[in-house]
C-alpha positions as CSV (number, residue, x, y, z in Angstrom):
1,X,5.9,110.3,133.8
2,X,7.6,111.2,137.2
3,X,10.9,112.7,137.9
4,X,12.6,113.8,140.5
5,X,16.6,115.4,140.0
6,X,19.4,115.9,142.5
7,X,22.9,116.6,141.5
8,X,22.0,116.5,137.9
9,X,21.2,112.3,138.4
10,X,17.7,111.7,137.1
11,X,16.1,109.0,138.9
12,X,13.2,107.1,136.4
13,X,9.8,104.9,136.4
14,X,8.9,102.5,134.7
15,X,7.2,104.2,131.8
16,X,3.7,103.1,130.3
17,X,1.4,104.3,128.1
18,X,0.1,107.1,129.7
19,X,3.9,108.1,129.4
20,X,3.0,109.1,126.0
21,X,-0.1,111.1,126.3
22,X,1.3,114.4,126.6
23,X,3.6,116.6,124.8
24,X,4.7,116.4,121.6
25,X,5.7,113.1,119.8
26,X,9.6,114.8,119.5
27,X,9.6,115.8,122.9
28,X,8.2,112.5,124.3
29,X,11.0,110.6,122.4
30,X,13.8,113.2,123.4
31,X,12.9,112.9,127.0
32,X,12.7,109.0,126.6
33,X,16.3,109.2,125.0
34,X,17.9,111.7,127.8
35,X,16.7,109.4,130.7
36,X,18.4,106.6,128.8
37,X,21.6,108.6,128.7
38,X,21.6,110.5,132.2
39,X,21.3,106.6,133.4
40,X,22.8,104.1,131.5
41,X,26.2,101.8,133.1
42,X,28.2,102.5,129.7
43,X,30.6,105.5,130.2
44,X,30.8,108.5,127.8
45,X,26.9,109.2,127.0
46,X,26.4,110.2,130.3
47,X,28.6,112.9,130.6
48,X,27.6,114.4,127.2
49,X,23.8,114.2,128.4
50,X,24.3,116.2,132.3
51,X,26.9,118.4,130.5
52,X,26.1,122.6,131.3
53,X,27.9,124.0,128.8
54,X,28.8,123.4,125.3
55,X,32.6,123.0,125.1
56,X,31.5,120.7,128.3
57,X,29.6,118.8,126.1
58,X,31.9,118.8,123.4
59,X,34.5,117.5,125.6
60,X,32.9,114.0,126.0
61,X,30.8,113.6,123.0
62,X,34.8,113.7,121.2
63,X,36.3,111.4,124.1
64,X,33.6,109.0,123.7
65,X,33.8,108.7,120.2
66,X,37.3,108.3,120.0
67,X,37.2,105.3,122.8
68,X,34.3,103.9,120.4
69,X,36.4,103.9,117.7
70,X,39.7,102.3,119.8
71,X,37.1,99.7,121.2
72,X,35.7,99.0,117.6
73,X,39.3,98.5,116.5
74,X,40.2,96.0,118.7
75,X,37.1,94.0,118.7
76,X,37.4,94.0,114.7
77,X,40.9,92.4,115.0
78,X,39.9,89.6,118.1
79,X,37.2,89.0,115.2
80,X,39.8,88.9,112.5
81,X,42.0,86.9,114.9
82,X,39.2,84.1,115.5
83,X,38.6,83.7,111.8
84,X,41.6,83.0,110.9
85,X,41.0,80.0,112.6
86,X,44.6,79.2,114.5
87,X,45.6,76.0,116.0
88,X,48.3,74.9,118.7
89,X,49.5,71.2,119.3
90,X,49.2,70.1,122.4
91,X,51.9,67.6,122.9
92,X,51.1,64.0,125.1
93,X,52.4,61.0,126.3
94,X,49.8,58.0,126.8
95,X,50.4,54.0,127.8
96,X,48.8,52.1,125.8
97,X,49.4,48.5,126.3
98,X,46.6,47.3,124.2
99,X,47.3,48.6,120.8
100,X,48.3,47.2,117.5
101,X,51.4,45.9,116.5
102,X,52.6,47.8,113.5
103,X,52.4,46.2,110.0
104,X,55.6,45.1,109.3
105,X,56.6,44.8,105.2
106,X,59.7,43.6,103.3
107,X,60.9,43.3,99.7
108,X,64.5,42.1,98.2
109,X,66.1,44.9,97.4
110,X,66.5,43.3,94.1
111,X,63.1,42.5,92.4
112,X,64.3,40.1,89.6
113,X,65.2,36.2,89.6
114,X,67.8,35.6,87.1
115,X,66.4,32.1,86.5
116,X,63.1,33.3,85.6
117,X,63.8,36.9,84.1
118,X,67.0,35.9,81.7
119,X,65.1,33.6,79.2
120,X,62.4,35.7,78.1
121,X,64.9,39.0,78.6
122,X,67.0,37.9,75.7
123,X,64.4,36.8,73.4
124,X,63.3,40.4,73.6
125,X,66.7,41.4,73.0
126,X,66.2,39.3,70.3
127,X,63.9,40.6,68.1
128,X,65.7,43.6,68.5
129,X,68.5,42.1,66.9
130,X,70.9,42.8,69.8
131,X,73.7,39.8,70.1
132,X,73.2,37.9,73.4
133,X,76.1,37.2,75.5
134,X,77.5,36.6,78.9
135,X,80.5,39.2,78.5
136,X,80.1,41.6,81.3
137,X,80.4,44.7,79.4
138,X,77.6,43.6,76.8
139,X,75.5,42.7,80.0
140,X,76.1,45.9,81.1
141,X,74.8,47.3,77.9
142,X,72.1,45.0,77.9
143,X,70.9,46.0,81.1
144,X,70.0,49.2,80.4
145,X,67.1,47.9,78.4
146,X,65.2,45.9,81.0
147,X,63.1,49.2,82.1
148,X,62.1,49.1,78.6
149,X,61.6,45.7,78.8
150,X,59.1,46.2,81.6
151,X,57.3,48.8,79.3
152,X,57.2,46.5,76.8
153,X,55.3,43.8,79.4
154,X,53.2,45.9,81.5
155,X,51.7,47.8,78.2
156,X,50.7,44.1,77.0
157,X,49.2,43.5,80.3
158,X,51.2,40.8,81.0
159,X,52.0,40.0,84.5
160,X,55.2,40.8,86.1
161,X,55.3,39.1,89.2
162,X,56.2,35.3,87.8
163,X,60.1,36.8,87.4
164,X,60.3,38.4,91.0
165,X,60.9,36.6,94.7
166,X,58.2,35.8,96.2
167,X,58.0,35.2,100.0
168,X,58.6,31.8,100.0
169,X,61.9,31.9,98.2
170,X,62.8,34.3,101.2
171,X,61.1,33.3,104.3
172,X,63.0,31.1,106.2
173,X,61.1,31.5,109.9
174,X,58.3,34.0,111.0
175,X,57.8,34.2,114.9
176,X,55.6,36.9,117.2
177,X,55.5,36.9,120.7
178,X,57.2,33.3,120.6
179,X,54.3,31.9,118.6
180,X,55.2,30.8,115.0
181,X,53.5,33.1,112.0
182,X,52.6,31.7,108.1
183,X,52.7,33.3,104.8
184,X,48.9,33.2,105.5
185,X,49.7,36.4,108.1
186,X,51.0,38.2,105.1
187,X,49.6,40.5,102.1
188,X,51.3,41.1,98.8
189,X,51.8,43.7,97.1
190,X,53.7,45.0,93.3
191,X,56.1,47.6,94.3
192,X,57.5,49.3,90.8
193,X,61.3,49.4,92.1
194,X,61.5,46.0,94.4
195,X,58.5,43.9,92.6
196,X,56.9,41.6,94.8
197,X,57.1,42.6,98.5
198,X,54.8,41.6,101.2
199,X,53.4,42.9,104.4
200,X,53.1,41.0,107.9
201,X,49.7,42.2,110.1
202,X,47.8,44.4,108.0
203,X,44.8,45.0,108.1
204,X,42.6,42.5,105.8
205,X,39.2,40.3,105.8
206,X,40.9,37.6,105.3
207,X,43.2,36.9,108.4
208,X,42.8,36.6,111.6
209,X,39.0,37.5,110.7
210,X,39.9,40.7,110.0
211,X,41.5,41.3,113.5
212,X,45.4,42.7,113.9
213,X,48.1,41.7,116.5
214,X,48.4,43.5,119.2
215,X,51.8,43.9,121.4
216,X,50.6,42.1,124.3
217,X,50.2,38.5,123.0
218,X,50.8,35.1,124.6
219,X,52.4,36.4,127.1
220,X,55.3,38.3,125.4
221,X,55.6,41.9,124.4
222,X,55.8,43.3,120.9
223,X,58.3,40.7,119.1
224,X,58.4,39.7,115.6
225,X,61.7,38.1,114.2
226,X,61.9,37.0,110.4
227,X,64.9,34.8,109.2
228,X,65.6,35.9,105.4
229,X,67.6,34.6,102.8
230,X,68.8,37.1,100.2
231,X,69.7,34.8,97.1
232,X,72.3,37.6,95.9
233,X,73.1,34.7,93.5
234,X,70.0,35.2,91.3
235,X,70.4,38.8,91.1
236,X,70.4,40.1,87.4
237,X,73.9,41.4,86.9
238,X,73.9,45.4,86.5
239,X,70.4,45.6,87.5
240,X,70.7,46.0,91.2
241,X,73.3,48.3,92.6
242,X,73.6,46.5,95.8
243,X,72.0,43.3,98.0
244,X,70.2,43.2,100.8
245,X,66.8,43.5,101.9
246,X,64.3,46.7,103.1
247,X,61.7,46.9,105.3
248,X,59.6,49.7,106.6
249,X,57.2,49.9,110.0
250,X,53.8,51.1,109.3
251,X,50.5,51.8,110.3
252,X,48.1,48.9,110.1
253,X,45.7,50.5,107.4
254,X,48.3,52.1,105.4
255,X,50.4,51.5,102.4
256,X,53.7,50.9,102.3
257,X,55.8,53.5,100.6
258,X,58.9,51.3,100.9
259,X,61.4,54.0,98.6
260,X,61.1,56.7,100.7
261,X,60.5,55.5,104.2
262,X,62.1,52.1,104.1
263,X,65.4,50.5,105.8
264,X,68.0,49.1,103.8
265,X,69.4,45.5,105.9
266,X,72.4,44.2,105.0
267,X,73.4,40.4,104.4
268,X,75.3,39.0,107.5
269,X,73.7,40.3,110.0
270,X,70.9,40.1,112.8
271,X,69.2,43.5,113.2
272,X,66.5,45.0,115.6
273,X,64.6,47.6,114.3
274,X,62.8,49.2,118.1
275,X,60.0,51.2,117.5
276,X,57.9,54.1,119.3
277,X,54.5,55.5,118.0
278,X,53.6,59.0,117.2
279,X,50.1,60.2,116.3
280,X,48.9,63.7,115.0
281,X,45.2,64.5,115.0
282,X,44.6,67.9,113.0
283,X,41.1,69.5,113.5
284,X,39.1,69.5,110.5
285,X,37.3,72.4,108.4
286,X,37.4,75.6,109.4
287,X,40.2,74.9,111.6
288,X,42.2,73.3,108.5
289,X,41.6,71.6,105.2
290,X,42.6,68.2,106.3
291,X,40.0,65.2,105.3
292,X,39.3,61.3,105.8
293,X,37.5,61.0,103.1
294,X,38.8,58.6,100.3
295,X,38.5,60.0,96.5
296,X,36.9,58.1,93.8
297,X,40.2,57.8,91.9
298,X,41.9,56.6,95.0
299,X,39.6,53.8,96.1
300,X,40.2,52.2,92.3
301,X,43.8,52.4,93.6
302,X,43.5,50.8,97.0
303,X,41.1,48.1,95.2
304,X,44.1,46.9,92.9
305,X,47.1,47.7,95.2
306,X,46.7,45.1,97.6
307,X,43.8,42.5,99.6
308,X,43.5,44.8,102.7
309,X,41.9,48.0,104.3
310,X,43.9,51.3,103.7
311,X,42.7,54.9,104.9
312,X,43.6,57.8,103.3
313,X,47.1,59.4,102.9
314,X,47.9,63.3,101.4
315,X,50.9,61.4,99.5
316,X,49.2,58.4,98.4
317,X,46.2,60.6,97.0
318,X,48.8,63.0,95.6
319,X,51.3,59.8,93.6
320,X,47.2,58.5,92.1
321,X,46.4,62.4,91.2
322,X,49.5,63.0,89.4
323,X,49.3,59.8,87.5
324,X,46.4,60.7,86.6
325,X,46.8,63.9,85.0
326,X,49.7,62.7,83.2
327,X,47.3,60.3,81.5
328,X,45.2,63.6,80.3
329,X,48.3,65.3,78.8
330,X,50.8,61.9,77.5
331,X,48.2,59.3,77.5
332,X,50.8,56.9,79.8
333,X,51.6,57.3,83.2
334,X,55.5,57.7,85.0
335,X,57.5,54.1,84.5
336,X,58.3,54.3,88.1
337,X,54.7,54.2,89.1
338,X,53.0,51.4,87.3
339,X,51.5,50.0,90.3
340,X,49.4,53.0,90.1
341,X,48.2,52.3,86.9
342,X,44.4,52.1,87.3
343,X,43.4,55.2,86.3
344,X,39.5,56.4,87.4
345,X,38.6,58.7,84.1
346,X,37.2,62.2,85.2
347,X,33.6,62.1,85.1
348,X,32.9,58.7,84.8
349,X,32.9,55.4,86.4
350,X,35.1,53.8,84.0
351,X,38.3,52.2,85.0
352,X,41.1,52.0,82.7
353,X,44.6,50.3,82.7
354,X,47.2,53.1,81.3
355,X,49.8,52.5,79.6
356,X,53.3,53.0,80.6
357,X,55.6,56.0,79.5
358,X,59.1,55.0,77.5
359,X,62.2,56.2,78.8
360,X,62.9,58.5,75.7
361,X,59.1,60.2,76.4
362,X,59.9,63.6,77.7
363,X,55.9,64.4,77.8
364,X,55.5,62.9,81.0
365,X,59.1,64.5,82.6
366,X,58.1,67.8,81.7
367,X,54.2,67.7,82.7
368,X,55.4,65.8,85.9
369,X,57.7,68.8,86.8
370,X,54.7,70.9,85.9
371,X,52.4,69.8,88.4
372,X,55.0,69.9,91.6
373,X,56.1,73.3,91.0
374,X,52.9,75.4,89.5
375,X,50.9,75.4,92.7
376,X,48.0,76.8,90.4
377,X,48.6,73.4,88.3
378,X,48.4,71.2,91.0
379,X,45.0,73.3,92.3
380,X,43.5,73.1,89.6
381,X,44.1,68.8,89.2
382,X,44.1,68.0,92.6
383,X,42.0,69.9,95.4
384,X,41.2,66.6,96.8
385,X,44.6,65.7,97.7
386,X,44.6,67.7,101.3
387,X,46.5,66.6,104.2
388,X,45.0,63.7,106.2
389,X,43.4,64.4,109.7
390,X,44.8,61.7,111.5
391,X,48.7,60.7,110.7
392,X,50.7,58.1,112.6
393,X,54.5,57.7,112.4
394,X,56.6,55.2,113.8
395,X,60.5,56.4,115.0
396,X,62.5,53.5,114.2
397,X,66.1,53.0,115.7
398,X,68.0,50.2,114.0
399,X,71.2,48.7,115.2
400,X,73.1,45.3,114.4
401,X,75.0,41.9,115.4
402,X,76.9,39.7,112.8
403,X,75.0,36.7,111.9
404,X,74.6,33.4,111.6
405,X,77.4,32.1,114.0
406,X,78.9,28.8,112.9
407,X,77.1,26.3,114.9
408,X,73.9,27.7,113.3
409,X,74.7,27.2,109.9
410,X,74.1,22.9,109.6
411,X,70.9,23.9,110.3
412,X,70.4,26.6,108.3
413,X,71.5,24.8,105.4
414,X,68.5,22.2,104.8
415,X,65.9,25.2,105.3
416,X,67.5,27.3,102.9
417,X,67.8,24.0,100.1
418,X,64.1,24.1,100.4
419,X,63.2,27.4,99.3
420,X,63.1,26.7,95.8
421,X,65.9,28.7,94.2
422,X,68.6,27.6,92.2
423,X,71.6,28.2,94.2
424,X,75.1,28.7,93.1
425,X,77.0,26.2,91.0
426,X,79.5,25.6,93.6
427,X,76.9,25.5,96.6
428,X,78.2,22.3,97.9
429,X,81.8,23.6,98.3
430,X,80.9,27.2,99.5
431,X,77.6,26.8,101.2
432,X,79.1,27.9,104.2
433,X,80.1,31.3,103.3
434,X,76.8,31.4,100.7
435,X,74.9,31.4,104.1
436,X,77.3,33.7,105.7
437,X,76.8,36.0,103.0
438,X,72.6,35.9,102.2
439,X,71.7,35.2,105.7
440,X,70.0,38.3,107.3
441,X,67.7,38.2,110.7
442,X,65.6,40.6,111.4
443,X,63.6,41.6,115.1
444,X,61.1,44.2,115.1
445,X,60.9,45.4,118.9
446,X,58.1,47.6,120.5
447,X,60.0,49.9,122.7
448,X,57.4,50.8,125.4
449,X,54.0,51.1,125.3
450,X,53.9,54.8,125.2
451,X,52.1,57.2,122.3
452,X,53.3,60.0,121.6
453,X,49.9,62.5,121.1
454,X,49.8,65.8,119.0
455,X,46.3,67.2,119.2
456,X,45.4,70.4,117.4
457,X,43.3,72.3,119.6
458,X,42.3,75.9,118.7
459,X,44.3,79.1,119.4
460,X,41.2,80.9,120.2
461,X,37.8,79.5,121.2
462,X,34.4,80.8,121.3
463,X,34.8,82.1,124.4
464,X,38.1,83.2,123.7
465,X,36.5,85.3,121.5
466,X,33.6,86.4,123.8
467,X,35.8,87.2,126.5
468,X,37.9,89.3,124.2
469,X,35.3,91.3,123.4
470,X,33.9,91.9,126.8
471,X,37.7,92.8,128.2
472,X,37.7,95.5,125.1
473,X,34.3,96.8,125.9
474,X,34.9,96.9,129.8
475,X,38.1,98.7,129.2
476,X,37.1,101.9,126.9
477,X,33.6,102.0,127.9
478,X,32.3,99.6,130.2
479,X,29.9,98.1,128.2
480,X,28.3,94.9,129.4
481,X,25.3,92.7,128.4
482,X,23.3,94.6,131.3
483,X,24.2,98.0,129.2
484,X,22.9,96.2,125.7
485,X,19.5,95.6,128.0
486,X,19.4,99.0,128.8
487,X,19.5,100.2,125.2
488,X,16.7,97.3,124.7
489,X,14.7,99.0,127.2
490,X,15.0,102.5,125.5
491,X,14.2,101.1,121.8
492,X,10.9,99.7,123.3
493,X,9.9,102.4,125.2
494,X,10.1,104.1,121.8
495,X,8.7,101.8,119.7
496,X,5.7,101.4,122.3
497,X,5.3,105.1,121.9
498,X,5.8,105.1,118.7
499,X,2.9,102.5,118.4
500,X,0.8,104.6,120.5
501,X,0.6,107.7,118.2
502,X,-0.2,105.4,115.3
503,X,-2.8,103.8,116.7
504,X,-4.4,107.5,117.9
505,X,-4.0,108.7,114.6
506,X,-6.3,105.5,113.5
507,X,-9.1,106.1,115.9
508,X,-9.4,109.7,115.2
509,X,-9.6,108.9,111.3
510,X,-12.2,106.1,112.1
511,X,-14.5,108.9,113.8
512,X,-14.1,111.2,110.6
């Protein structure tokens, strides 16, 4: 090995095996180690290798290390920072004239028929030897039973859905884009506070082959209007608090939560709901916990909500879950959920039908409180019930015009004679103002064609991260990937070395 010095900088060749020959293995692996230092790019080790004096030396073996330490600190927290695994939403606005028209779905506010719910009512009130009447204060009374009444059918398995409305009795005209819609273009579905309810353009097998409406259709733009008659005449006295009708806008593979997203409509009116899309995508694991995929115990849900294709929804997953675990600790489920009675038992494949809780069982109250407020609780019974990675919202705006106007109401009149209903006693003397009064239009408008788009991206990427690290390094002591070569090149000049000794030591005990 060659060397020539000036000014203390030490100027190497390329070592080989003959490098190693002489001296002393420590000394051949000290002088190895000092070229390294007297010559490497990273700052510090330099200086403590050409330093002539001790305190000299002391001077920038401390700097160094304390610069080491202020660059490992840093790198440790851009580490810390990237595994945390932060996100930002990027906020867009696309045109999209070819997507979907929203499902569109609508109950009667008031679930019950009188005509077809009174008869077999007060034969239950019957056999519980409660005196049947018309007087509105026994009615009242009487009323407050019909929850337990329900009870009393659904835990029988016996249908509900022969005393509600169905969308006949309140479907008077369906029209999108001009073009005239069916009953065939709906779904239906058993909604535990507004019974039978149904929803226009989901999507389902078995119309339109599967297919959904988009906005731009026959040469109009996003238009659906429904005439409605209420029959506020049939309503079960005490029952309902109020007429009318409630819809709610949707996404096309999603259920309906109608009681906490819905519109209420009022009677007498023609009103335009207008509508503009919003999507969220979040970024899966690690980024977040949010999934797509559909739980056992949810899929027997969707299979006996309704005849169409749903995705999977945090609050859907969570209203199944919670019915669920009630089951484990009451053995019924809430009264106010019984369309989510199909209960998946843990561990098995078997599907049961649970019964419903009575109104005087406190088990399910108190276990129901249990699981929304112990966060430990609700881990424990429902991990699977994470937030969805895709969610889609639709901002409605709703605004009104009084309806029908008097012309209108001669035709009206024959329409609303065919929808099999009893109508009032007095119908032919006050069918004008019946009309006036049930009547309700409805319009469901597509604002623009423009998506609103919040994407999740991450706070920090990869090369965030690298570049992170490489701004730390440069800055305390300008290491760089060249500098992590040079300490490459040192180890195997060592290790070759190193190597060469071993295999002397070997030859010389082969002559012995």
């Amino acid at each position: 090995m060659t060397s020539s010095t000036s000014n203390n900088i030490v100027m190497i060749n390329p070592v080989g095996t003959d490098a190693c020959k002489n001296g002393s293995s420590h000394r051949r692996a000290r002088s190895i180690i000092r070229e390294f230092s007297l010559n490497t790019s990273t700052h510090g080790i330099p200086g403590i290798a050409r330093s002539q004096s001790i305190p000299n030396r002391i001077f920038w073996a401390i700097s160094t290390f304390i610069f080491a330490g202020a660059m490992a600190y840093f790198i440790t927290e851009s580490i810390l920072d990237f595994l945390q695994y932060p996100t930002q939403t990027l906020v867009s606005v696309i045109d999209d004239s070819s997507q979907a028209f929203p499902a569109v779905s609508i109950c009667n506010y008031s679930p019950l028929r009188q005509d077809l719910f009174m008869k077999d009512f007060l034969n239950y009130t019957d056999g519980l030897n409660l005196t049947n009447t018309t007087n509105y204060t026994m009615m009242e009374k009487q009323s407050i039973l019909i929850q337990d009444f329900f009870q009393y059918k659904l835990n029988r398995n016996e249908s509900m859905t022969d005393y509600f409305f169905t969308l006949e009795n309140m479907l008077i005209s369906c029209k999108f884009n001009q073009l005239d819609c069916y009953k065939e273009d709906f779904i239906a579905f058993s909604d535990a506070r507004y019974g039978n309810c149904y929803t226009f353009n989901a999507k389902a097998s078995q119309i339109r082959n599967g297919t959904v409406y988009k906005l731009s259709e026959n040469g109009d733009w996003g238009f659906l209007e429904l005439e409605l008659y209420v029959h506020s005449q049939q309503y079960v006295p005490y029952w309902s608090p109020a007429m009318g009708m409630i819809v709610q806008i949707h996404d096309n593979e999603q259920i309906p939560l109608m009681h906490w997203k819905g519109h209420y409509l009022i009677p007498g009116r023609r009103q335009r709901l207008t509508f503009t899309r919003k999507t969220q995508y979040r970024l899966p694991k690690p980024y977040s916990d949010c999934d797509t995929k559909v739980p056992y115990m949810l899929q027997v849900a969707f299979d006996h909500f309704g005849n169409a294709s749903y995705t999977y929804e945090q609050y859907i997953c969570a209203t199944v879950c919670i019915q669920v675990y009630i089951y484990t600790k009451c053995g019924c489920v809430d009264s106010y959920e019984w369309g989510a009675r199909y209960i998946a038992v843990s561990g098995t494949d078997q599907i049961i039908i649970a019964p419903v809780c009575s109104q005087d069982n406190t088990c399910y109250k108190v276990e129901l409180d249990r699981i929304n407020n112990d966060y430990n609780v609700w881990i424990q019974n429902c991990p699977m019930c994470v937030l969805e990675c895709k969610t889609t919202d639709f901002l409605a705006k709703l605004s009104s015009l009084a309806a029908p106007m008097q012309w209108l109401l001669h035709d009206l009149k024959p329409k609303i004679e065919s929808l099999s209903v009893p109508l009032s006693a007095n119908w032919s003397n006050m069918w004008q103002s019946e009309i006036s009064q049930n009547y309700l239009a409805l319009e469901i408008v597509s604002e623009s064609a423009r998506t609103e788009l919040l994407n999740d991206t991450p706070s920090i990427s990869s090369v965030d991260l690298l570049s992170n690290i490489g701004g730390q390094t440069g800055l305390w002591l300008r290491i760089s990937f060249l500098s992590l070569m040079e300490i490459a090149e040192m180890a195997y000049r060592l290790i070759r070395c190193k190597l060469y000794k071993l295999r002397k030591r070997k030859f010389k005990r082969s002559l012995t």
